[in-house]
Every structure is written in C-alpha cells, then in structure tokens.
py3Dmol code that shows the C-alpha trace and the ligand (Angstrom):
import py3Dmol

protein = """\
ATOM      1  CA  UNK A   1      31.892 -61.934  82.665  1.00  0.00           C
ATOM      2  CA  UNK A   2      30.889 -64.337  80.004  1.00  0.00           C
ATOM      3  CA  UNK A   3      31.359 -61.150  77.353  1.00  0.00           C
ATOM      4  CA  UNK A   4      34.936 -62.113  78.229  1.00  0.00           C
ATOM      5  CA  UNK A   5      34.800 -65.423  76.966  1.00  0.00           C
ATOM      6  CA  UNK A   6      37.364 -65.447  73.385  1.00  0.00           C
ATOM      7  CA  UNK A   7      34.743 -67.855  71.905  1.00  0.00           C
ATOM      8  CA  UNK A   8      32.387 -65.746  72.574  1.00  0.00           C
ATOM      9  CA  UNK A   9      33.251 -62.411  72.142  1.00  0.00           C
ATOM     10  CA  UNK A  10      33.621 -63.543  68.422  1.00  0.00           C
ATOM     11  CA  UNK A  11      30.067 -63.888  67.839  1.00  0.00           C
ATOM     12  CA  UNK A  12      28.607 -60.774  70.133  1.00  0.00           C
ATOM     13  CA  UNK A  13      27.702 -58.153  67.341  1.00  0.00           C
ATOM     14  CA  UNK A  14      24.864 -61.077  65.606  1.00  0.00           C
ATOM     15  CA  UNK A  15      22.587 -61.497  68.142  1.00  0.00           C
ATOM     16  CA  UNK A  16      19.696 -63.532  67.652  1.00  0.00           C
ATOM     17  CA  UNK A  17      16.050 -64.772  69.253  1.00  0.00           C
ATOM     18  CA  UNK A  18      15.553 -67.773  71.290  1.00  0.00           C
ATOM     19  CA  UNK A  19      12.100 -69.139  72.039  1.00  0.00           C
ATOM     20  CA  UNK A  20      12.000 -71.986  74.930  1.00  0.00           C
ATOM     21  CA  UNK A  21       8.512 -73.070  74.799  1.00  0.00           C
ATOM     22  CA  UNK A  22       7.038 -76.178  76.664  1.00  0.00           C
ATOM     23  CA  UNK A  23       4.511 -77.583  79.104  1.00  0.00           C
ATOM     24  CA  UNK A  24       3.971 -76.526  82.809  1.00  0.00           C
ATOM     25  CA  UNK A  25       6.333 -76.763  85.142  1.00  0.00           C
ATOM     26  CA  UNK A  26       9.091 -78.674  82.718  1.00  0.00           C
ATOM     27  CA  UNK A  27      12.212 -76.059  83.772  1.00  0.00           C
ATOM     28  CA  UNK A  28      11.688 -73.821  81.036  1.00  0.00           C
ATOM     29  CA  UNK A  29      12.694 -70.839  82.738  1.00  0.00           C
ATOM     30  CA  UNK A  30      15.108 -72.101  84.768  1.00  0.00           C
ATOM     31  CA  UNK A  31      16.624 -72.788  81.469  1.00  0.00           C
ATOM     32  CA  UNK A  32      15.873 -69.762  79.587  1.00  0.00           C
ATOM     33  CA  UNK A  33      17.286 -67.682  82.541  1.00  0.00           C
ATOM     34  CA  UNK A  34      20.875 -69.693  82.612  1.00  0.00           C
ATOM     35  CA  UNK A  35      20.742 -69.884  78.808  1.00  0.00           C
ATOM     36  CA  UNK A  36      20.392 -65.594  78.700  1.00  0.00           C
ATOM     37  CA  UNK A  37      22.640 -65.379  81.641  1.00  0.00           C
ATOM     38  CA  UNK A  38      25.627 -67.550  79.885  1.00  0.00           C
ATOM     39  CA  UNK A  39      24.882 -65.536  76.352  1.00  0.00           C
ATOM     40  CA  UNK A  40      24.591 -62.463  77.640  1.00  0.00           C
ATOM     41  CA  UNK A  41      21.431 -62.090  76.835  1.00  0.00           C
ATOM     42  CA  UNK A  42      18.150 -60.798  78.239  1.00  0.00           C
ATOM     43  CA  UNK A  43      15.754 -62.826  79.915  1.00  0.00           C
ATOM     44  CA  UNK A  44      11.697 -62.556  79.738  1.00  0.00           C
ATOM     45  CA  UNK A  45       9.405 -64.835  80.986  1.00  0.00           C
ATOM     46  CA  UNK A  46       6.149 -64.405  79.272  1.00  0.00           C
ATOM     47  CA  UNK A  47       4.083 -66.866  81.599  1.00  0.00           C
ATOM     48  CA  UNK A  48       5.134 -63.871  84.414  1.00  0.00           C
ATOM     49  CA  UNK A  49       2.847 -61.813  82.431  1.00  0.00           C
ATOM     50  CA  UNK A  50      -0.273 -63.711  82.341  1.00  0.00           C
ATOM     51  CA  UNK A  51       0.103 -64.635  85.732  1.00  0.00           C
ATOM     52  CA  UNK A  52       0.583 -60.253  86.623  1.00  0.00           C
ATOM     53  CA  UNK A  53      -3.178 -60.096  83.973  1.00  0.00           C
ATOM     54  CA  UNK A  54      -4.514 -63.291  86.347  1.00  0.00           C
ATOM     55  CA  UNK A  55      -3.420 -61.598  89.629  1.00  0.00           C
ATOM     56  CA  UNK A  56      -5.347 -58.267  88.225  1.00  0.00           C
ATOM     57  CA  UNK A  57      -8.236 -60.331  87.593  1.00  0.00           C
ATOM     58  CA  UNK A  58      -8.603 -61.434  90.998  1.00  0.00           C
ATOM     59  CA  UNK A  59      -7.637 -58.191  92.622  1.00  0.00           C
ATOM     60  CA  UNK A  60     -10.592 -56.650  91.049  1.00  0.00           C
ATOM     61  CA  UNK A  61     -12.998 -59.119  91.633  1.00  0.00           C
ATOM     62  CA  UNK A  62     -13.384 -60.045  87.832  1.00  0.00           C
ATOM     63  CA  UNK A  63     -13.131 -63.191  89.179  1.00  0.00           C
ATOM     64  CA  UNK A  64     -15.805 -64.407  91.240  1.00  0.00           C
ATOM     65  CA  UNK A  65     -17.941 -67.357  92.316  1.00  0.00           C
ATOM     66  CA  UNK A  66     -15.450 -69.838  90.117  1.00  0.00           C
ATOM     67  CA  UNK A  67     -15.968 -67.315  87.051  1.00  0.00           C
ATOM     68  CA  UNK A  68     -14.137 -65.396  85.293  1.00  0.00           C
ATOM     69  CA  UNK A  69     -15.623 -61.816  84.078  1.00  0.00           C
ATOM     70  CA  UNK A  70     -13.725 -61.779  80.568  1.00  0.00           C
ATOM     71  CA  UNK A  71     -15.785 -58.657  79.352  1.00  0.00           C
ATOM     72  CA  UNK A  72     -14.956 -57.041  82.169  1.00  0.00           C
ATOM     73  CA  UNK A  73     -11.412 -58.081  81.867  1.00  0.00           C
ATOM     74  CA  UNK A  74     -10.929 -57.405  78.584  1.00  0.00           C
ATOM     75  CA  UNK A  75     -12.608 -53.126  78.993  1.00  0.00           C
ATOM     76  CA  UNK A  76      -9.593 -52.737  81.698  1.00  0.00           C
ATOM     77  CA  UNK A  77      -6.833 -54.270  80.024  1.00  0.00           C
ATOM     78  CA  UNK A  78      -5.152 -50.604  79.104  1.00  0.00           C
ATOM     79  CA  UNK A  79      -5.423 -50.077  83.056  1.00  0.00           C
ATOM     80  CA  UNK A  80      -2.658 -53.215  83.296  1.00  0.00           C
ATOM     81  CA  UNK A  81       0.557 -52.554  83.093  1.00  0.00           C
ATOM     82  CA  UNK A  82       3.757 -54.860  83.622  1.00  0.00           C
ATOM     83  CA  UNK A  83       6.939 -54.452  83.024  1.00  0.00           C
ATOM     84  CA  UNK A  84      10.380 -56.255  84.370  1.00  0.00           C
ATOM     85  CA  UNK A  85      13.065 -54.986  86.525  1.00  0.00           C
ATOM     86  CA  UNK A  86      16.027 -56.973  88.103  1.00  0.00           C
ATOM     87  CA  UNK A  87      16.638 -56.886  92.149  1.00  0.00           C
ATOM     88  CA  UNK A  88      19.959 -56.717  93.857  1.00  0.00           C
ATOM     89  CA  UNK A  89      20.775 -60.561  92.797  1.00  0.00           C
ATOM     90  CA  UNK A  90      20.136 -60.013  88.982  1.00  0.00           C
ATOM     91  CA  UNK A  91      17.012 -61.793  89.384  1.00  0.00           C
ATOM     92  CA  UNK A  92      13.933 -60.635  87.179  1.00  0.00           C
ATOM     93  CA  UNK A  93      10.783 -59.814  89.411  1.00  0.00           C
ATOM     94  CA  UNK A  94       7.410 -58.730  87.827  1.00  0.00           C
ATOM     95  CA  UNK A  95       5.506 -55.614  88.396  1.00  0.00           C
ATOM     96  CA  UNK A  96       2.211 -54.643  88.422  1.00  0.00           C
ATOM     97  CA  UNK A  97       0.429 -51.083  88.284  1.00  0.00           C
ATOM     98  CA  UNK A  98       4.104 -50.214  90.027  1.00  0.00           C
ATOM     99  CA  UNK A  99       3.927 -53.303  92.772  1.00  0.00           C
ATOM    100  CA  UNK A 100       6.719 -56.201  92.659  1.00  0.00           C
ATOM    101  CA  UNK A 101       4.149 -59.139  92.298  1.00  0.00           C
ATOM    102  CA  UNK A 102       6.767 -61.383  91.944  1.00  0.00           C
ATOM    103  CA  UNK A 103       5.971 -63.899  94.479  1.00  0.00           C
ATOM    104  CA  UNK A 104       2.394 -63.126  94.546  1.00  0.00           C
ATOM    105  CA  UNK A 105       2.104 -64.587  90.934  1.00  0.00           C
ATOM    106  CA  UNK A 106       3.392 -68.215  92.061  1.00  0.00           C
ATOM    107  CA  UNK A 107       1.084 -68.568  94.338  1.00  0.00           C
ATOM    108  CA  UNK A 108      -1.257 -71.694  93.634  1.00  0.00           C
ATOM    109  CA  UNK A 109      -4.863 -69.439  93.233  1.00  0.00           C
ATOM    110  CA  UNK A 110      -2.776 -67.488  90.731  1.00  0.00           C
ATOM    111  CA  UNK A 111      -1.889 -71.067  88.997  1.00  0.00           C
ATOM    112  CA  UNK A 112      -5.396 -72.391  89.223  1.00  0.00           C
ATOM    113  CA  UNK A 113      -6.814 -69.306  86.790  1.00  0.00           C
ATOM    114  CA  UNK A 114      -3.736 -68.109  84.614  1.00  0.00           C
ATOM    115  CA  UNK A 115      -4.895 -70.902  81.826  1.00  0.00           C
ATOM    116  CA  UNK A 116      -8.107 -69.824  81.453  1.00  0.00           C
ATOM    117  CA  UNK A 117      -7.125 -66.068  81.536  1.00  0.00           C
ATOM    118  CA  UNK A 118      -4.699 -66.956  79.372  1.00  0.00           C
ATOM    119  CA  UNK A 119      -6.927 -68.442  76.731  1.00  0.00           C
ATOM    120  CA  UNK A 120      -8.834 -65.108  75.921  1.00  0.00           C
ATOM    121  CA  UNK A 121      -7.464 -63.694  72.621  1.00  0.00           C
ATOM    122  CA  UNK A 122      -7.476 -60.324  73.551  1.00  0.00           C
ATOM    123  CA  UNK A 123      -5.378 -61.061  76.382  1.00  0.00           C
ATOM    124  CA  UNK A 124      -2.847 -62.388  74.442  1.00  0.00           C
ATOM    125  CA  UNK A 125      -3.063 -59.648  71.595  1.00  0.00           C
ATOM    126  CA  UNK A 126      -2.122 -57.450  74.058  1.00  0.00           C
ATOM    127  CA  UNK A 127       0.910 -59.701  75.383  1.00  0.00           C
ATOM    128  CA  UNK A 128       2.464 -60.458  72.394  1.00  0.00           C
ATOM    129  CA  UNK A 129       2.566 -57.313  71.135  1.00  0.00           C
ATOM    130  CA  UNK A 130       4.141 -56.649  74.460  1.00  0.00           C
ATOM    131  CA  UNK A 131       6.632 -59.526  74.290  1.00  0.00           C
ATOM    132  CA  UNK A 132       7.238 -58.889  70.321  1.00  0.00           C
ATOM    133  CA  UNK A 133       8.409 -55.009  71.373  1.00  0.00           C
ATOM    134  CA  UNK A 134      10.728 -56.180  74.507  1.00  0.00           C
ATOM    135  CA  UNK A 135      12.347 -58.461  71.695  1.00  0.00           C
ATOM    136  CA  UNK A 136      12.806 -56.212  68.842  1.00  0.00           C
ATOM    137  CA  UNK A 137      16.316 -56.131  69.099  1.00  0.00           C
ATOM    138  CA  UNK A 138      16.838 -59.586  69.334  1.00  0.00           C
ATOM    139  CA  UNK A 139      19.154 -61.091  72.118  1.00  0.00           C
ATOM    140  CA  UNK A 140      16.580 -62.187  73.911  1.00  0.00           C
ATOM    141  CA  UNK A 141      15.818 -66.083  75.481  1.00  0.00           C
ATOM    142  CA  UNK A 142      11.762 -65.684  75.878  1.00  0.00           C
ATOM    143  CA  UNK A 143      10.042 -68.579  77.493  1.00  0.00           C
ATOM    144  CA  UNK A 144       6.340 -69.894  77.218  1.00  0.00           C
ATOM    145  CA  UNK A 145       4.012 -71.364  74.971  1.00  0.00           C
ATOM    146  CA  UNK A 146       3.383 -69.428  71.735  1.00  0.00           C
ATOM    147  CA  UNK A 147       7.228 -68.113  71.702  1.00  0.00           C
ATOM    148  CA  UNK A 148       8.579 -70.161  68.826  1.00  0.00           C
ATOM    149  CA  UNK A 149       4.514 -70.504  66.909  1.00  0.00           C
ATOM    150  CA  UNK A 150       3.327 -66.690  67.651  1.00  0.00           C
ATOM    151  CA  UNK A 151       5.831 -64.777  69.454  1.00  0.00           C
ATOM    152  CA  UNK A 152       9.018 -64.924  67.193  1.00  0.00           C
ATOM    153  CA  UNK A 153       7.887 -67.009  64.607  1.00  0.00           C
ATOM    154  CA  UNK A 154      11.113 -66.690  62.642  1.00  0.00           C
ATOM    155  CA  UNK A 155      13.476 -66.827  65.944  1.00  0.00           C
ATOM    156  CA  UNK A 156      17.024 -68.721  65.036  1.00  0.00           C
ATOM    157  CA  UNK A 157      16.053 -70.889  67.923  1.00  0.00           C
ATOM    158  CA  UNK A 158      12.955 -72.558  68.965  1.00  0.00           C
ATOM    159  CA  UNK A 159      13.522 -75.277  72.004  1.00  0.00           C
ATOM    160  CA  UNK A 160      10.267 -77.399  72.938  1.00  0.00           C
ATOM    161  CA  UNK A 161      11.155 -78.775  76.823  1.00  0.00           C
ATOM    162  CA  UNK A 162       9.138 -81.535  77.275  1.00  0.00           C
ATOM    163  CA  UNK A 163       9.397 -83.561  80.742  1.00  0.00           C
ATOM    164  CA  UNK A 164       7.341 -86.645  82.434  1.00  0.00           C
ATOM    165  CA  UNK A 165       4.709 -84.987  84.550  1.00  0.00           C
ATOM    166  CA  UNK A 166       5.439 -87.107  87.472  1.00  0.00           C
ATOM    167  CA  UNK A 167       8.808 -85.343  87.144  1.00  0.00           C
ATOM    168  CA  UNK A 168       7.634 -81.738  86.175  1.00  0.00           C
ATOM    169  CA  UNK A 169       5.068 -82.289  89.658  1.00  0.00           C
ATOM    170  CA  UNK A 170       7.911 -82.910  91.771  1.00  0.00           C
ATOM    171  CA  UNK A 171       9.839 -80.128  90.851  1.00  0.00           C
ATOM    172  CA  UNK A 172       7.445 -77.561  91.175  1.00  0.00           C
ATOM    173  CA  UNK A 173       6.466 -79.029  94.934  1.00  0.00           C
ATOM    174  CA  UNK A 174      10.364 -78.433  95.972  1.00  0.00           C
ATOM    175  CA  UNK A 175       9.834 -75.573  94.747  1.00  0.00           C
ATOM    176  CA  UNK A 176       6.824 -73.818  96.326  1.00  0.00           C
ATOM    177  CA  UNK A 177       8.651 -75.507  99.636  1.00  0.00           C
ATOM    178  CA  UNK A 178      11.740 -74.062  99.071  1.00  0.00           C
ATOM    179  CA  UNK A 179       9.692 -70.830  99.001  1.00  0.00           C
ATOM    180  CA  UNK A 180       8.035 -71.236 101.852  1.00  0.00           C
ATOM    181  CA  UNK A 181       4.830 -71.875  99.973  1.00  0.00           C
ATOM    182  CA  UNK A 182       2.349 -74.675 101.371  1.00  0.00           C
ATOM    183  CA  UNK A 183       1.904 -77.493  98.652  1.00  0.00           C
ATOM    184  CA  UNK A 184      -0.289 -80.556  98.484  1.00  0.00           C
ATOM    185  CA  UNK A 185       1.275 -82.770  95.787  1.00  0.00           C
ATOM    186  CA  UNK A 186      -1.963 -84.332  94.130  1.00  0.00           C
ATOM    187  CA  UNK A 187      -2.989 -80.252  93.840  1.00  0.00           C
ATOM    188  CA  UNK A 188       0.137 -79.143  92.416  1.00  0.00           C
ATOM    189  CA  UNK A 189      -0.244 -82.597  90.044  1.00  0.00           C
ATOM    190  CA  UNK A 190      -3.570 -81.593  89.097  1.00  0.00           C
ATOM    191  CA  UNK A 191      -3.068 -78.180  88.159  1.00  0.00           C
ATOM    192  CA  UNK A 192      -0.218 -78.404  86.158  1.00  0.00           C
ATOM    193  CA  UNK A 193      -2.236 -81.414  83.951  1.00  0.00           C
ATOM    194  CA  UNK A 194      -5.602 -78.826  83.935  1.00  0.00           C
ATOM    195  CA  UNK A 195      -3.218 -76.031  83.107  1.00  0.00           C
ATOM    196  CA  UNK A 196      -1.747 -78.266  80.065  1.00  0.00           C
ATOM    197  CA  UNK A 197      -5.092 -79.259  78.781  1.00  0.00           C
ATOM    198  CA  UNK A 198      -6.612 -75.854  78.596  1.00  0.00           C
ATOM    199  CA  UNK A 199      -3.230 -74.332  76.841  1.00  0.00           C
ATOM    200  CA  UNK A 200      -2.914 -77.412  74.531  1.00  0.00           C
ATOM    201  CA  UNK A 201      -6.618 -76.776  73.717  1.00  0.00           C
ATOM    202  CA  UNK A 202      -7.435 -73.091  73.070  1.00  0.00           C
ATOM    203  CA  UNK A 203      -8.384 -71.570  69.838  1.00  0.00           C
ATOM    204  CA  UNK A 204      -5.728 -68.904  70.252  1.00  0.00           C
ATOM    205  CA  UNK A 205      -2.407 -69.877  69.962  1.00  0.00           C
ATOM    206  CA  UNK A 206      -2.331 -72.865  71.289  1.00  0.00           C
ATOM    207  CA  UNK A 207       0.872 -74.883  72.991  1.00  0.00           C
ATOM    208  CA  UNK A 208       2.242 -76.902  70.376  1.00  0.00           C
ATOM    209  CA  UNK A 209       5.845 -77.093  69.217  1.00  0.00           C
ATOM    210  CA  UNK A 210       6.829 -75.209  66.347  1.00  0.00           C
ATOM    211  CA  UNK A 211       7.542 -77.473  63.134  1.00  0.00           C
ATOM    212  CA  UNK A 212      11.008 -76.333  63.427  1.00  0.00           C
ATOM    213  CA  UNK A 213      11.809 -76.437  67.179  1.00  0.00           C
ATOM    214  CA  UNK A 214      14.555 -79.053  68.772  1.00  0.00           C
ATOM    215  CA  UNK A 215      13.090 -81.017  71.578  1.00  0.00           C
ATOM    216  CA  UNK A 216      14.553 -81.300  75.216  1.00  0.00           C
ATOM    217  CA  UNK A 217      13.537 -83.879  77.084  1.00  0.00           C
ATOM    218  CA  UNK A 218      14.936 -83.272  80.774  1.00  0.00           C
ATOM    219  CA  UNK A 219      13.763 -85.581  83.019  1.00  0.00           C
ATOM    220  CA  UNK A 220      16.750 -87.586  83.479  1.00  0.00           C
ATOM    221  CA  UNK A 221      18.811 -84.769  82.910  1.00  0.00           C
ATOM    222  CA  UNK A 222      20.777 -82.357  85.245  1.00  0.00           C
ATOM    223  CA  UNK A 223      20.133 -78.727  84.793  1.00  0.00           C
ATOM    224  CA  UNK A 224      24.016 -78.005  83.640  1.00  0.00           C
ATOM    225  CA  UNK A 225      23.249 -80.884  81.305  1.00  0.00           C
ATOM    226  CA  UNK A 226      20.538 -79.165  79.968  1.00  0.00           C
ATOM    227  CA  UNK A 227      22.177 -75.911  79.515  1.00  0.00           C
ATOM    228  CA  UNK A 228      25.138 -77.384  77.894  1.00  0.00           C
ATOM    229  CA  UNK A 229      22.658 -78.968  75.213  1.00  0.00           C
ATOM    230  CA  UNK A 230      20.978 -75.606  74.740  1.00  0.00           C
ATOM    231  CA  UNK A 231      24.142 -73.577  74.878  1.00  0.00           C
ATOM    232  CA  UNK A 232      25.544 -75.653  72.227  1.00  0.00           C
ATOM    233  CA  UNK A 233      22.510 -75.282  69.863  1.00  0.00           C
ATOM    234  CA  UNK A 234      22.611 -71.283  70.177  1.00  0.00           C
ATOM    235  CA  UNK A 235      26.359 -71.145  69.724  1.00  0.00           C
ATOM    236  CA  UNK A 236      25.739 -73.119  66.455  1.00  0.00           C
ATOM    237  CA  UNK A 237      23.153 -71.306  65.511  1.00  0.00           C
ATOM    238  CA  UNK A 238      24.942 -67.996  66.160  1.00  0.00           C
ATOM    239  CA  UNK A 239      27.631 -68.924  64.294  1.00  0.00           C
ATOM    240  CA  UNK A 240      25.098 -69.683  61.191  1.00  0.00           C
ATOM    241  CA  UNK A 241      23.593 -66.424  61.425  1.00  0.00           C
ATOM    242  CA  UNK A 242      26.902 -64.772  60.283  1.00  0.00           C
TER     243      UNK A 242
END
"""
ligand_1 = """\
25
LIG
O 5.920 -71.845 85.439
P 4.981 -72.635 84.598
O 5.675 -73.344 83.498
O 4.115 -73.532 85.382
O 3.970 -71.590 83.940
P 4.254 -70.140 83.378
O 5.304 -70.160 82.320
O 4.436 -69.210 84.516
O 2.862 -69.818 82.639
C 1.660 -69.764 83.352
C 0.504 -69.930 82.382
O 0.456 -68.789 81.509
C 0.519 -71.128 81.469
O -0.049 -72.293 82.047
C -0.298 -70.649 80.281
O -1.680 -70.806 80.531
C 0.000 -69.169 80.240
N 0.990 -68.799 79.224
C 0.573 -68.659 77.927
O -0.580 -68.913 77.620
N 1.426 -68.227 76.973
C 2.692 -67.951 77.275
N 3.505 -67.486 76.321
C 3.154 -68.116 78.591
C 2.280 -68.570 79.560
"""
view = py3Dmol.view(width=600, height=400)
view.addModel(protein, "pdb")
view.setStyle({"model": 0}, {"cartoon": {"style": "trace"}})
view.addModel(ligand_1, "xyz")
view.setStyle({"model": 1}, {"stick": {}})
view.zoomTo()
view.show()
C-alpha cells in the first residue's frame, strides 16, 4: 500500500486538491487516476458526469433531429442523478438514475453531444456544485476543464495536459479498439477537434489553463514518465502546504 511508503506517510494528515485540466483525449484521466492511486487519494472524473447529463439527454429524446432541447433539459435536471462507485478492480464506473453507464458514456454518439450539453450554464451549475461537494475534504485528483479556473480555484495543484492532436487521436482510437468499440480515425479526429472548439469557446467556463497551472506536454512522453513529473509536483507541493 502506498500509505506504507516512509516518505509518504510523513505528509498524509495535509491533504490537498489537484485539478488536471486539459484538452480532449490528452491522458488526463489516465493521469489523474495513477496520480490519486499513488497518493492515496480519490479519483473523480468530471467529464464522466457530463457525458451521464449527455446520455440522459438522449435517453429522453431531448435530443432530436441534430438538436438539442436545452429547456427541456434544463426543467429535468433534479431528475439526474450520478454518483461514483468502484467495481471489483478499483476502477471508478459512473451511474445513472441507479444504472452503471460506464461504458455507455464512451460511446462515440455520447462524444459527438457532451460539448454542446456541456456548454449550457445550468448544466454546469449543477456539476460543479456537485464536483465542489465530492471535494470538500480535499484529497482529491479531479480531472476536466474548469477544475483548476471554476472547480477548485484555489487547489495547491493545477496541471494543464496539453498533447499534439495527431497524438491525442491515436490514443483514443486504441482505445475504443481495445474496448471493443468500432472507430473510424478521421471521426474520432474530428470530434475530439469539434469537442475542443466548442469547450475552448463557451461563455461558461470555458477550457483555458489557469494562470497558475504547470503545463504537461505528453506526447513524447511515457505514461510512468508522466506520473513521475506529476507525482513530483504534488509531493512538493504537499510538503509546502505544511
Ligand atoms: O475523455 P475526454 O478527455 O475526451 O473527455 P471527458 O473528460 O470525458 O469530457 C467530455 C466532455 O465533457 C468534454 O469535451 C467537455 O465538453 C465536457 N467537460 C466539461 O465541459 N467540463 C469538465 N469539467 C469536464 C468535461
């Protein structure tokens, strides 16, 4: 157990908030995750949640004819409820209205509307008061895109993961394959670059990196390399919150 750890174990009483915000597809979460995992921390992955609201959306045919219903939306958010809980492997899945959703959610028609459900303020004034309760008591690596700007605005440790998109579109094909999922690269491509326009774009809390976040570039980097960086930046900042 990392709680083990001497170096550690020093540290374990101050806990503090981690925001790993970026652009599609760039390995956020699969850094988050490791990052909570080798801290002890817990995980959330805030994207998860608009994708549960976007899976809703569609489910109750708020989304039809290539448009989305966001009054409708917006009188049934109470009727939405997520929340987290880990499967047999430690592994977060998402759940909606009582359903595991998890793989549902990744599913490219989910991707193609999250941004623009995404974008509707209300939406997201319900989320981040959400996300801003699971993280009250700090200890908490939260990925996204408003983590480190609206989230936790005064969180110890804002990362901004950037990545080439030729590089972020590759990764996310393996991925859907690994899963099983069919892919078409130039679709996967093309979504990720929409999805980064819209969230770069929106009135509301829009993806940009906090003044005061460190930037990760990973696109020639392994992801133990990338941890390693990340680790090293929350141990020092750990050790300053003393
Ligand atoms: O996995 P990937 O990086 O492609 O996306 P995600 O983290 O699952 O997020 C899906 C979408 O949710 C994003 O493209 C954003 O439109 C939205 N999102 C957001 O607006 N704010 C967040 N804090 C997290 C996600």
């Amino acid at each position: 157990m990392v709680f083990d750890l001497p170096h550690i174990k020093k540290y374990m009483d101050k806990k503090i908030t981690i925001a790993v915000d970026g652009f599609s597809s760039c390995g956020k979460s699969t850094l988050a995750k490791q990052l909570a995992a080798k801290l002890g921390y817990v995980y959330i992955d805030s994207g998860a949640m608009y994708r549960a609201v976007t899976l809703y959306a569609l489910r109750n045919n708020m989304i039809v004819d290539e448009e989305l219903d966001t009054k409708k939306l917006i009188a049934s958010l109470d009727d939405v409820k997520i929340h987290f809980e880990l499967n047999a492997n430690g592994e977060p899945q998402t759940f909606l209205n009582g359903t595991n959703v998890e793989r549902e959610i990744r599913k490219i028609y989910v991707s193609q509307w999250v941004s623009p459900v995404a974008a509707v303020p209300e939406v997201r004034h319900v989320m981040v008061a959400q996300q801003q309760k699971m993280g009250e008591a700090k200890g908490v690596v939260m990925d996204g895109r408003d983590i480190g700007t609206t989230v936790f605005p005064n969180a110890e440790l804002k990362i901004f993961v950037t990545a080439e998109v030729d590089v972020r579109a590759q990764r996310r094909y393996d991925e859907m394959l690994s899963k099983g999922e069919p892919a078409d690269m130039n679709e996967v491509k093309q979504n990720l670059q929409e999805r980064d326009r819209i969230d770069q774009s929106r009135a509301e809390s829009p993806l940009r990196k906090a003044d005061d976040a460190v930037v990760l570039d990973n696109s020639h980097i392994t992801r133990d390399e990338q941890l390693q960086v990340a680790y090293d930046w929350a141990m020092e900042r750990i050790k300053s919150a003393h």
